[in-house]
C-alpha positions, 0 to 999 in steps of 0.5 A: 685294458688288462686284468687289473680292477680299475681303482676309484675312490668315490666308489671305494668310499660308497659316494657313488656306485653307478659303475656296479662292476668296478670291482671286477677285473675287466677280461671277468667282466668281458666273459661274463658279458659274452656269457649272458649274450650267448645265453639269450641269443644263441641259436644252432648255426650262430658264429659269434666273433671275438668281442670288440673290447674297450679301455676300461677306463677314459672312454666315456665321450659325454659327462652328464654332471648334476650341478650342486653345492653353491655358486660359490663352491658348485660340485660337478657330479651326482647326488647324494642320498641326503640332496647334497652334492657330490662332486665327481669332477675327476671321474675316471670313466670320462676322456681327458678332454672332459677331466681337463674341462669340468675344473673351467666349467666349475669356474664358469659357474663361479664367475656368471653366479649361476646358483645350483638348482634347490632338487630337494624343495617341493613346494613351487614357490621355495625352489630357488636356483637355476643350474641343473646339469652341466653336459659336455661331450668330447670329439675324437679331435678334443673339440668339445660341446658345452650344454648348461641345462638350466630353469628359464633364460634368466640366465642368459645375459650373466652366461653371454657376459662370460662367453669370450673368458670361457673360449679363452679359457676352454679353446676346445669349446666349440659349441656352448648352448643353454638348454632350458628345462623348467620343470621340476621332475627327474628330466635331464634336458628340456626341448628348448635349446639357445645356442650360444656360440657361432656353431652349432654341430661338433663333428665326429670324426670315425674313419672316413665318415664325419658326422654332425652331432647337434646338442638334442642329437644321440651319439654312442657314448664310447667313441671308439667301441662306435668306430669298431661297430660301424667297421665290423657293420660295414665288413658284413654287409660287403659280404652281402652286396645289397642294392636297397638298404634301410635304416631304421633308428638312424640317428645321426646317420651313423650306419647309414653313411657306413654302409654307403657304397657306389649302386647301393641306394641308402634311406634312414628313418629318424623321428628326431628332426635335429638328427636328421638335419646332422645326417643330412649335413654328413652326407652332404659332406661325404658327397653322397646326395642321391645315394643316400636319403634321410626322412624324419618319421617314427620307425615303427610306423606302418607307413614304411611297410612299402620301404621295408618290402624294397629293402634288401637289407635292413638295419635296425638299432633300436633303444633298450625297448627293443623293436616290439611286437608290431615293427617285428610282424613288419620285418616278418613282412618286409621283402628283406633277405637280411636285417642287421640289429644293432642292442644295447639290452640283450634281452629284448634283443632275444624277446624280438628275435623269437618274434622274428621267425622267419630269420635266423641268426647267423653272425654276431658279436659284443661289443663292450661299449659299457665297461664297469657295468653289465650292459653291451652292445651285441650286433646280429646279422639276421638271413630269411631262412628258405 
């Protein structure tokens, strides 16, 4: 961490500018974060605690590689402003794991002939290529999942021939998928995935907790600020002792099997299937069947409302939008003493909390899970006020 400003070349030579406050020593960038929060969400009564700080650099988990150039000379990275490739294999932001792995996955491109996909061309019967991304996430154990997003399977057979050179090559690769997504607009992933390999989930160790992230599934992208989250969520609600907890936006699971304790009955609401069967399987796992459930559904739906007037407490760790209008008016509600809201965007984090009246604020804390850009995460804990 420290003080210095994190070198990059690529960004010193204009090639890309998606870490907007490389240029800013990182104790600046954390006080100008802390700054902003306080400025949207502070209240009369609010503790904030020291920010959760992040290595400034090789903390990202997950590498989302634009796939250009040529089969014979891929680039791993993003875009230019011209369509070309710009390859960004030895990004700093990413784990070691990842850094050592893009040079094989280049190979494997190479090897199978997988041609880059032609972004620039409009006309359906011009667009040539079938390789568009190139993601990888690392596990806390150095275990990596592979997802090559690709036009149409056409690819498969040429991928499957190469399988065996790349498990040689690449041990760590635990899970490798195709991701078909054959359309031909700004979409990272499409909603087929083959899975090419004997697993098909790379676990995520934090603590005491394993937890199963399949390839279509949301996972923090900076595991170590998520392990920090997860304990400093755990601290808080021991301080409270709740009976019924609810988890809206559970994801994989990562709240809910935190904040599992032995009377303390646990349900997280999830609209993704896959992330639901991963929580499921985690929980499994910790021997926690019976005290914690899952359930696929869209947590902003009114069919909760019964859930949420159980709850004791209420955890809520919504996307960027934030939890609306609607989902707000049933927390208002809800029979709930506490709710714990987990952002990523402070702003409609301060929009909920004004619709949320009958709460006040009464801990919270940044977490840096974003270094080199203005974006924290900021966890709140919420009490009824009397």
């Amino acid at each position: 961490m420290g003080l210095a400003v994190l070198d990059c070349a690529h960004f010193a030579a204009g090639e890309c500018r998606s870490c907007t406050w490389l240029g800013q020593r990182y104790d600046d960038q954390l006080a100008a974060k802390q700054a902003a929060a306080r400025a949207l969400v502070d209240r009369p009564g609010l503790t904030w605690l020291p920010p959760v700080t992040s290595p400034a650099a090789g903390f990202r988990n997950k590498a989302k590689m634009v796939v250009g150039g040529t089969a014979d000379d891929p680039t791993l990275g993003i875009l230019g402003p011209d369509g070309a490739g710009v390859d960004l294999r030895d990004c700093a932001l990413h784990l070691p794991g990842i850094v050592a792995a893009l040079p094989v996955l280049a190979d494997l491109v190479r090897r199978a002939d997988l041609t880059p996909y032609d972004v620039a061309s409009t006309a359906p019967v011009s667009r040539r290529g079938e390789l568009k991304h190139l993601l990888v996430t690392e596990s806390p154990d150095g275990e990596l999942m592979v997802r090559l997003v690709v036009r149409s399977t056409a690819v498969e057979a040429r991928v499957r021939k190469h399988l065996a050179w790349l498990r040689d090559a690449l041990p760590q690769a635990r899970v490798v998928t195709l991701n078909v997504q054959p359309e031909h607009r700004a979409v990272l992933e499409g909603e087929r995935e083959v899975v090419l390999t004997e697993a098909e989930t790379l676990p995520m160790r934090l603590g005491g907790v394993t937890l199963h992230l399949r390839p279509r599934s949301f996972f923090q992208t900076n595991t170590t600020v998520a392990a920090a989250l997860y304990r400093e969520a755990a601290a808080w609600v021991a301080d409270l002792a709740p009976s019924r907890l609810v988890d809206l936006y559970c994801g994989v699971g990562g709240f809910a099997l935190h904040l599992a304790a032995p009377g303390r009955r646990v349900t997280g609401i999830e609209i993704s299937a896959d992330a639901v069967a991963s929580a499921e399987r985690s929980r499994d796992e910790a021997g926690l069947p019976g005290t914690v459930d899952f359930a696929v559904g869209d947590a902003t739906a009114a069919e909760h409302a019964t859930l949420l007037a159980e709850a004791d407490l209420v955890v809520v760790n919504p996307p960027r939008r934030g939890l609306g209008h609607e989902l707000s008016r049933r927390l208002e509600e809800s029979g709930a003493a506490h709710v714990l809201y987990s952002s990523c965007n402070p702003q409609t984090l301060a929009r909920d909390l004004a619709d949320l009246a009958s709460y006040r604020p009464v801990r919270a804390c940044v977490l840096d899970m974003f270094p080199q850009t203005p974006h924290a995460e900021v966890l709140v804990l919420l009490q009824r006020s009397e």
